[in-house]
Each structure stands twice: as C-alpha cells, then as structure tokens.
C-alpha positions as CSV (number, residue, x, y, z in Angstrom):
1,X,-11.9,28.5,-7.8
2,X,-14.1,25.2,-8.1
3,X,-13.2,22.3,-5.2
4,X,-11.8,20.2,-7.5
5,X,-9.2,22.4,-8.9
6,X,-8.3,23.6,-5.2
7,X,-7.8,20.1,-4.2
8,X,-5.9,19.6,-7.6
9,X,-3.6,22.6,-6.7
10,X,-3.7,22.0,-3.0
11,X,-2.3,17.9,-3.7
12,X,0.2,19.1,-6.1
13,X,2.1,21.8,-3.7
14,X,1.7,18.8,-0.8
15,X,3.3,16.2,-2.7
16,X,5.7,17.7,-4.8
17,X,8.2,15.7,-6.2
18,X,6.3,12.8,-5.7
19,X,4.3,13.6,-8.5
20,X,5.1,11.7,-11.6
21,X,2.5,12.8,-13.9
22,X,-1.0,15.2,-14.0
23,X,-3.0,14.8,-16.6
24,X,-7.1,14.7,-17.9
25,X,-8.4,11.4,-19.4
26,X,-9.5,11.6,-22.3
27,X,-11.8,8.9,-22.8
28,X,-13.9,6.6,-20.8
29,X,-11.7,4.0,-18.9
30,X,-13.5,0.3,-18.8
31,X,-17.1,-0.6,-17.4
32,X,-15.1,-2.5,-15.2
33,X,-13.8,0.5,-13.6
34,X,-10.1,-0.8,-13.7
35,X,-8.8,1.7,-16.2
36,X,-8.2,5.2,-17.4
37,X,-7.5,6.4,-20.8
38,X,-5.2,9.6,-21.7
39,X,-4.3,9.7,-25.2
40,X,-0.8,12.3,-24.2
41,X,0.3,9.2,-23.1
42,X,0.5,7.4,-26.4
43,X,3.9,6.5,-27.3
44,X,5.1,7.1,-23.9
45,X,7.7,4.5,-22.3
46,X,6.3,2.7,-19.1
47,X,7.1,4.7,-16.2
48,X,3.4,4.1,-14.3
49,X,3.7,0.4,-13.6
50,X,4.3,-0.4,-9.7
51,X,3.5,3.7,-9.1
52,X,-0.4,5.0,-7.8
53,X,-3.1,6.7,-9.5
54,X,-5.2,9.2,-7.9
55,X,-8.3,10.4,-9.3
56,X,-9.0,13.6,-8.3
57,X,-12.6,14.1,-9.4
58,X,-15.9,12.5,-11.1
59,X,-17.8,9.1,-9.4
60,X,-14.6,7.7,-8.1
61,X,-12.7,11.1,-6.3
62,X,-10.2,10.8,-4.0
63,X,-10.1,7.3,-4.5
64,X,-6.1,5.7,-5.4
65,X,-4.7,2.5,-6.8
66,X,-1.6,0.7,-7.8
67,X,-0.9,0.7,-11.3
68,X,-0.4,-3.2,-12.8
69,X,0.2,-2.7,-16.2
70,X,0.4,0.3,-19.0
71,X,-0.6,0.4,-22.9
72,X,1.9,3.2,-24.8
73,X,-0.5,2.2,-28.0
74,X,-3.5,3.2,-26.5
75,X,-2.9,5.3,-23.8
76,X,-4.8,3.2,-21.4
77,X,-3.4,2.7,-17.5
78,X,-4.8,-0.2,-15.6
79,X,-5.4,-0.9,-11.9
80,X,-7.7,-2.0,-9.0
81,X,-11.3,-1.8,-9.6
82,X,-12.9,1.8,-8.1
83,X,-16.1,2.6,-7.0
84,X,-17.1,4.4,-10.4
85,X,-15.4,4.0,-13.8
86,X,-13.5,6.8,-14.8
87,X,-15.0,9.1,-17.6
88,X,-13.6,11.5,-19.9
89,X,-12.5,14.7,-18.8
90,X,-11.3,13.2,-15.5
91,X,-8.5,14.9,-13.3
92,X,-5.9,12.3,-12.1
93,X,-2.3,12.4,-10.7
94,X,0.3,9.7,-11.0
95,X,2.5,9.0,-7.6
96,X,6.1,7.8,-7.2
97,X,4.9,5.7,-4.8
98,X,2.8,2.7,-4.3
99,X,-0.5,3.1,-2.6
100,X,-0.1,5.7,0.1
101,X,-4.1,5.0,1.2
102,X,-7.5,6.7,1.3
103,X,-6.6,8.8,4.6
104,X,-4.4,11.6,3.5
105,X,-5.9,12.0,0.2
106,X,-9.4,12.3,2.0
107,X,-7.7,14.9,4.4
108,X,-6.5,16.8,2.3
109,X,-9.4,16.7,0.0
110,X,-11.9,17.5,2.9
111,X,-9.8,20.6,3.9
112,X,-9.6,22.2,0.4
113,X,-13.0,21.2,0.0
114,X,-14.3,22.5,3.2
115,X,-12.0,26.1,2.6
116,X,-13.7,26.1,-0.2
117,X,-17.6,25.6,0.6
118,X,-16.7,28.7,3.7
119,X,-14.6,30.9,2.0
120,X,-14.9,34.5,3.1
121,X,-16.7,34.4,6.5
122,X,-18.2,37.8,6.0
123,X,-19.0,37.3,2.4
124,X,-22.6,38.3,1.4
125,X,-23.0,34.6,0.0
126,X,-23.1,33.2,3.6
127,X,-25.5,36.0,4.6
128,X,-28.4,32.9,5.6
129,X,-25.8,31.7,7.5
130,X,-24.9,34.9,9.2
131,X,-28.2,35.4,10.4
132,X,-28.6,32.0,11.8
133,X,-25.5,31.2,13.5
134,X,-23.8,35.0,14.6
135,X,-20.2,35.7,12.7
136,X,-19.6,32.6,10.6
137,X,-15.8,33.6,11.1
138,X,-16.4,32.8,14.9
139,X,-19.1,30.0,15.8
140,X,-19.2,28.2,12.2
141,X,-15.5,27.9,12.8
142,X,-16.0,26.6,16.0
143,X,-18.6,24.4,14.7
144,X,-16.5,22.5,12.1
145,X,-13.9,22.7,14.0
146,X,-11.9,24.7,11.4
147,X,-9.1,25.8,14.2
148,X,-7.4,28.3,12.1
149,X,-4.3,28.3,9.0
150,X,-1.6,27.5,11.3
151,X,-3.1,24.3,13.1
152,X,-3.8,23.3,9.2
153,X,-0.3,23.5,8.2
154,X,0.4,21.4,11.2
155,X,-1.7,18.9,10.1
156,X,-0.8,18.5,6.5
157,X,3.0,19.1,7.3
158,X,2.1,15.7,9.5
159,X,-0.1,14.2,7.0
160,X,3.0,14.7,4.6
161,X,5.7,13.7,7.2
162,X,3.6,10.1,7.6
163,X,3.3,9.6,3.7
164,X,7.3,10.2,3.5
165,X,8.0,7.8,6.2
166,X,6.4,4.8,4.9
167,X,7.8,5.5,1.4
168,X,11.4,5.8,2.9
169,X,10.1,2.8,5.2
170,X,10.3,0.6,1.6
171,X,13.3,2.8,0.4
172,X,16.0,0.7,-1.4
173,X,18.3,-0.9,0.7
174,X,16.7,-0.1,4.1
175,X,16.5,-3.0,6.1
176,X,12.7,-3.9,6.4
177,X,11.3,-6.7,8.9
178,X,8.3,-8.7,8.1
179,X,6.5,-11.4,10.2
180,X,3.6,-13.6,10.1
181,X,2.2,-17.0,11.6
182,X,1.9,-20.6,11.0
183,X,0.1,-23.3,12.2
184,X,1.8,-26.7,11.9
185,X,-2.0,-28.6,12.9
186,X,-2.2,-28.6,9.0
187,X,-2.4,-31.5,6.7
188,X,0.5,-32.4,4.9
189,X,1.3,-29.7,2.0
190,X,2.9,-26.5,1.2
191,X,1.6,-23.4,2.6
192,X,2.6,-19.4,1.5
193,X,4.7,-17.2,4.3
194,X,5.5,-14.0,2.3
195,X,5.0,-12.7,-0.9
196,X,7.4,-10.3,-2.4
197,X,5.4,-7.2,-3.3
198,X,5.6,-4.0,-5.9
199,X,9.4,-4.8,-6.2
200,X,11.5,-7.4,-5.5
201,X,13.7,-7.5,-2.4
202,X,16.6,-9.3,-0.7
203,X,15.9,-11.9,1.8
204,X,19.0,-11.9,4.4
205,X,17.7,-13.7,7.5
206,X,14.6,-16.0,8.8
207,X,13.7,-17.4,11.9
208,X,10.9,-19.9,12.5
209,X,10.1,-20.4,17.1
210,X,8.6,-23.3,18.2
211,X,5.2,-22.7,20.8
212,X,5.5,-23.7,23.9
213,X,5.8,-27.5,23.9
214,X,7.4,-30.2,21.3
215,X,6.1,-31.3,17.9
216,X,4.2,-34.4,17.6
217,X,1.2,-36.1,16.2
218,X,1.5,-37.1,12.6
219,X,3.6,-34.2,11.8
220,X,7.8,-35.7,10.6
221,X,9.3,-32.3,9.8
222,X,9.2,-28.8,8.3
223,X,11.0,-27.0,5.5
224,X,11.1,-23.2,4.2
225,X,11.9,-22.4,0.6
226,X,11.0,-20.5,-2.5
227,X,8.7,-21.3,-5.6
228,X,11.3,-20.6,-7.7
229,X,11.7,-22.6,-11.1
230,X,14.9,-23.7,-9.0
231,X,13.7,-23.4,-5.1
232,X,16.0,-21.7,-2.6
233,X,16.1,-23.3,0.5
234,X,16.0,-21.4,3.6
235,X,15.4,-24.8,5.8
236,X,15.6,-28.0,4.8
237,X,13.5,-31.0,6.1
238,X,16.9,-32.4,7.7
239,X,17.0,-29.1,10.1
240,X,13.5,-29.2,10.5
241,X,12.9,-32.7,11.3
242,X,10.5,-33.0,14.2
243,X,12.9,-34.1,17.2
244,X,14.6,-30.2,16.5
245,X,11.6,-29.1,16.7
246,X,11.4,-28.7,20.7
247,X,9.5,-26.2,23.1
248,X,10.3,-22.9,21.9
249,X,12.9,-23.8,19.6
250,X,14.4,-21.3,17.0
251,X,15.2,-22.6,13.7
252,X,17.1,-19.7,11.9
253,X,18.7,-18.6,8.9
254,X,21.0,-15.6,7.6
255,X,22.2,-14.9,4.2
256,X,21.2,-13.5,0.6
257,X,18.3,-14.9,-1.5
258,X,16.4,-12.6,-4.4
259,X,12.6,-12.6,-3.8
260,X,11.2,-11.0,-6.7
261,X,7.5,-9.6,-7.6
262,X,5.1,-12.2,-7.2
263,X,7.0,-15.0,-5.7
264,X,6.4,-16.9,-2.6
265,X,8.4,-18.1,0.6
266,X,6.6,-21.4,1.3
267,X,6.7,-23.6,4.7
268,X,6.1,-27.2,3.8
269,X,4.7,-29.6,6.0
270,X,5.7,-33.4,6.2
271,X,4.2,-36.4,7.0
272,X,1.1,-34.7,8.7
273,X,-0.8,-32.7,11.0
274,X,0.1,-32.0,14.6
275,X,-2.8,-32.7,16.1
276,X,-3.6,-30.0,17.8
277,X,-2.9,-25.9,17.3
278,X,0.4,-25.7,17.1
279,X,1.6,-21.8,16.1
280,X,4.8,-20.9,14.9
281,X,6.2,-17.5,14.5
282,X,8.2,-16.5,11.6
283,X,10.4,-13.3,11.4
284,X,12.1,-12.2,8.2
285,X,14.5,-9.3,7.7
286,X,14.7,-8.2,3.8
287,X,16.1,-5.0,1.5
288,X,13.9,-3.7,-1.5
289,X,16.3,-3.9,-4.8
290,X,14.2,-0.8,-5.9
291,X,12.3,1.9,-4.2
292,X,8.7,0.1,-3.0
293,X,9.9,-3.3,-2.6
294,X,8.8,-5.4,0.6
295,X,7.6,-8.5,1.7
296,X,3.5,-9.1,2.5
C-alpha cells in the first residue's frame, strides 16, 4: 500500500465520525491556492462551510483549512491560501470541526508514513540496510525511535483524546472564557476586544480591572458595546466615567447578548489618551449557539 493511501486509511479509522466527507478533486482548484474542485459535489446542499479541509496528498499534504464558502453549481470549496494549489486527482477529507491544526495531522501522517517506508524489518528490500546497521528490527528501531505498536496506540489514542477536547472545548452550550488586554494610553476612538468566531455565541458576563493606580490624563471615560446595526451595550460611558475608574477597579457585567460570526465587542475611549500605559484586563464568559462557536 502506497503512503498516501495508508495515511488516508490510517486518518479515517482515527477520526471517525468526525469525518464529514472523503472525496478526489477532480479538477485544478485556483492559482491562488484557495480552492478545491470536486464535481460529486455538484448540486450538493452546503454542509462544508465553518467545517476543515484536509488534503491528504499532492504539493500541499497534510496541510488543513477552514472552509469560508461552497459553490453547489460548480463543485468548488474555498478556504485559506496553502502552500501549493490543489490539482486534480487530489485526496482530501472534510472535518466536523474547525481547524484542529498542522500537529496531529503531521503525526499521524509521519507514523503511517514512516510504517510505511520500514515495513518488514527482515524484508529483502532493506537488505542495504541490514548490512549496514545489524537487524533493522532492533537498532533502526532504536534509531528512529519507533518504540513499538503499543506506545503508538498510546500516542494516537492521545493525539485523538486532544483533538476531542478542544472540539468539545467549543461544544454548544459549554461555558467558554475568553480574555484579552487593553491599553487606555490610546487616542480617543473605538478599539476591537473579541470577535465572534466560526459560529456565533452567547455573551453572559464581562469584566473590565483597572491597573494599579487611577485614570487620568486626557482620558473622560470608557464604554463596551457591540457593532451591531443597533449596538448592545455592555458599559456605558456613565459607568465608565473616569472617577469609577480607580486603582484596580472592576467594572462588570452579567447577562445575555448574541455575538454572531463576524461581529465585534468594542471598548471606546473618550475624551483622550491616558498619558501613560495604562492596561486593562478584560474577561468574558460566553456559550457557542452551535458546535465551533467562540470568542477570539
């Protein structure tokens, strides 16, 4: 069997169910390397939208990428740019999941790959090998580091275990914390906090601290909200206003607010910079609507 239908066969009884869709392209995706093209998926509703495609051979193996959009009329799927465009006759899964990342797809890869290239340790194929290093089945082991079928199960039932536990980390209706930084030495204007990501999720609490020491300088207050058509506001300028905004001071807020795909929690500054660094932390607690959803 060739590497890339071991690693083919070998991803498949890894990943199981969250395999959407296997399939060969056939035609060449765009120069810009952004696409693939699979005419079996002509006529096809959108289910690949917000899920990953892995390629599994050609110039751009083992390489994945969210899915942004899907043409049923032409069979093409689009996505981040790869490395290589993708040609005809390519292998490529479709995940239920969002991007699970270069590292277990290159493990696993490696391993099938590496099985593969060593096969039989007393074949007559490695006979150059044999005469060089001893037993193959004993020092090339060693060598490589190959450490046996049951420390390999171990690994991939880890790799597995990982790639479960950040899928059920964004799993819908598991409460999800995101946090980031702001500094309020800015010039007046409206700056991004979170971005709601692959789905859209439910914001039910945010809490903005104070550094050590009270607001000054040109700065007259602060305010969180959405970029809604219609904002939501989390905290308004009147809460924010600069003599609550003491030494360490938490400014916080609980409830319900939808953040969908694309759109922004915002801090707004008034009035002016601080005048010197002054670096808030910001803590947000949110529930994905659908499977995938979470806050960047």
């Amino acid at each position: 069997m060739s590497g890339q239908k071991a690693v083919a066969l070998a991803l498949q009884e890894l990943l199981g169910s969250l395999i959407a869709y296997q399939s060969i392209t056939t035609a060449d995706g765009v120069v810009g390397k952004t696409s693939l093209i699979d005419s079996t998926l002509i006529g096809l509703n959108d289910f690949l939208t917000g899920k990953s495609v892995v390629i599994l051979d050609g110039n751009a193996a083992r390489e994945d990428k969210l899915v942004t959009s899907f043409n049923p009329a032409t069979g093409e799927v689009t996505f981040g740019a790869l490395s290589a465009r993708v040609l005809s006759g390519t292998n490529y899964l479709i995940l239920n999941i969002a991007n699970p990342g270069p590292s277990l797809i290159t493990l696993l890869a490696d391993v099938v790959l590496l099985k593969g290239d060593v096969g039989d340790a007393s074949a007559s194929t490695l006979g150059s090998l044999y005469a060089i290093l001893g037993n193959p089945a004993q020092s090339f082991n060693t060598m490589v580091g190959y450490e046996g079928t049951t420390s390999l199960a171990n690994k991939l039932t880890a790799a597995r275990a990982a790639l479960l536990d950040n899928l059920a980390a964004t799993a819908k209706g598991k409460l999800q914390e995101a946090s980031t930084t702001i500094d309020l030495n800015q010039a007046a204007g409206t700056y991004d906090l979170f971005t709601g990501t692959t789905q859209a999720v439910i914001l039910e609490s945010l809490i903005i601290q104070m550094p050590v020491g009270a607001a000054a300088g040109a700065l007259t207050s602060i305010s969180i909200q959405t970029n809604d058509a219609t904002p939501q506001v989390i905290i308004d300028s009147t809460t924010g206003a600069v003599p609550n905004l003491t030494s360490e001071a938490q400014l916080s807020w609980t409830g319900k607010i939808r953040i969908s795909t694309g759109k922004k929690i915002q801090l707004t500054i008034a009035g002016g910079a601080h005048g010197s660094t002054y670096t808030c932390n910001v803590n947000a607690e949110c529930r994905a609507v659908v499977d995938g959803g979470y806050l960047a």
